[in-house]
N, C-alpha and C positions, 0 to 999 in steps of 0.2 A: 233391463232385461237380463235374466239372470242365463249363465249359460249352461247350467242345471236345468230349467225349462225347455231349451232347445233341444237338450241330448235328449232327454222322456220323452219330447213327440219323433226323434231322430230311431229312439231304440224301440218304439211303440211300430213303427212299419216297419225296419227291417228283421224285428224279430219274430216276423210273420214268413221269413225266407229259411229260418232255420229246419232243416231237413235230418232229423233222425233216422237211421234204420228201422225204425219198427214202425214208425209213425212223422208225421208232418205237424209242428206247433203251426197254431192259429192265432189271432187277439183272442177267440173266445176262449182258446183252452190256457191261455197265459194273462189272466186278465192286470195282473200285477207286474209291472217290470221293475226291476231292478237295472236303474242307471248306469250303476259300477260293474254290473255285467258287459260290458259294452267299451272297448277299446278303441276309441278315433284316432288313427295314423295320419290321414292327412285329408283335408277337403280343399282345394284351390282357390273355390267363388261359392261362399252358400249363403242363399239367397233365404232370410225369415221376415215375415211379416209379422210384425207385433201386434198388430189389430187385431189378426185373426188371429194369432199366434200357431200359424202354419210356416212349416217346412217348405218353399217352392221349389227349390231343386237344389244340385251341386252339380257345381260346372269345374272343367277346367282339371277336370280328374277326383277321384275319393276311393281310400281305400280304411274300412274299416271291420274290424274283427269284431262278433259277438261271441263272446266267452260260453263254453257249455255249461246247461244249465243244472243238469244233474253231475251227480260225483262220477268221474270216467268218462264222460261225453266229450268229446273234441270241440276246438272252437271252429267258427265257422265264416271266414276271411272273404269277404267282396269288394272288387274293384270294378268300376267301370269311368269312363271321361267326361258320361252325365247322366244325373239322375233328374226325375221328374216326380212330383208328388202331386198326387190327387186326390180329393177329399169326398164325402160323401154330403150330397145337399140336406141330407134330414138331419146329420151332425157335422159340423163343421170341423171336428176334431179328432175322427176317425177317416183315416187312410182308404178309399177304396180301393187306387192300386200306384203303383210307382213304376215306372219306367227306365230301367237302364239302357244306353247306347252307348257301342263305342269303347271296344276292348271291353268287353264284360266279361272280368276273372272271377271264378266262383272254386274257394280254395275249401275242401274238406273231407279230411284223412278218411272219415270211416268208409264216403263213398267214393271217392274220385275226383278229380277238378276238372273243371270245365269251364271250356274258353269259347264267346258267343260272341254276335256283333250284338242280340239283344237279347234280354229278358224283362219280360213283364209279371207281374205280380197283380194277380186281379181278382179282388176279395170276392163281387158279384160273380164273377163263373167260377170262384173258388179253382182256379189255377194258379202256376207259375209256369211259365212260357218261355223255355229260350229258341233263339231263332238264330242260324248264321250261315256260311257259304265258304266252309262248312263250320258246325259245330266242333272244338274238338276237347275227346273225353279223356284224363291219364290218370292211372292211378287206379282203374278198376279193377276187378275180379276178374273181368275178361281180357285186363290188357289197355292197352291203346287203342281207340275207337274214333270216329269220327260217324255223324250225324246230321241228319239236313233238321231237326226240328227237336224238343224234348219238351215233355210238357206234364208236368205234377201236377194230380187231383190232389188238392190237400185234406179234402174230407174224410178218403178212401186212404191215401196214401200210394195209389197205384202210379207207375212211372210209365210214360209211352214213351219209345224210342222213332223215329220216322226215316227208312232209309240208313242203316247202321250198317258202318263197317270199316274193315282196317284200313288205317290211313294208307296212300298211297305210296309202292315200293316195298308193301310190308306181306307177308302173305300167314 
């Protein structure tokens, strides 16, 4: 097993998290990936089945950067303590959605970072879903925020915010 094949199915789901300003990529709209776009800093425990030749998760912590894809695009940095991958039954090699828990850091200059206990990634309702108690947002245009819930339509590109405001102490 070549460790070339595990980074393409690794960069094939999380380059479905990258979030532009003007727009959200998809697999549809990025049907080619580029490997070497894709920097792994660290995974703890990752778990691949050669059979299927799926991604089952990373444990134990991972933190990896997807490089921007266009000329001046920011790279786009996620950590969490575990990921989960899930496949679609009509192909067995497409991601329907992955699951982060667990310190979920989502590092990226044009919009903001953001710290979650979770994010979901869910190709069928075409969202990304972070959840946490609370959310918290830095780096935005409005400042320091914190959030009970945040949830990207990736088709639309539209952000919902649930319950937003400054962190506490802050006025």
């Amino acid at each position: 097993m070549k460790l070339k094949h595990v980074l393409h199915v690794l960069a094939a789901g999380l380059l479905c998290c990258v979030i532009s300003t003007s727009y959200v990529y998809s697999e549809a709209a990025v049907p080619s990936i580029d490997v070497s776009a894709m920097k792994l800093h660290y995974v703890g425990l990752l778990v691949f089945d050669t059979n299927t030749m799926q991604i089952e998760s990373f444990s134990e912590g991972a933190d990896i950067t997807i490089l921007g894809q266009k000329p001046g695009e920011a790279d786009l940095r996620i950590k969490a303590k575990d990921w989960r991958f899930h496949y679609t039954p009509e192909d067995p090699k497409k991601i329907s959605k992955i699951v982060l828990t667990g310190d979920v850091e989502v590092e990226y200059p044009e919009m903001g970072n953001i710290k979650a206990d979770k994010a979901v990634l869910d190709q069928a309702a075409n969202e990304l879903t972070f959840t946490g108690d609370p959310i918290k947002m830095s780096g935005t245009r409005m400042g320091d925020l914190v959030c009970d819930e945040i949830i990207v339509t990736m088709s639309t590109g539209k952000v919902t915010w649930k319950k937003v405001r400054q962190p506490d102490g802050e006025e």
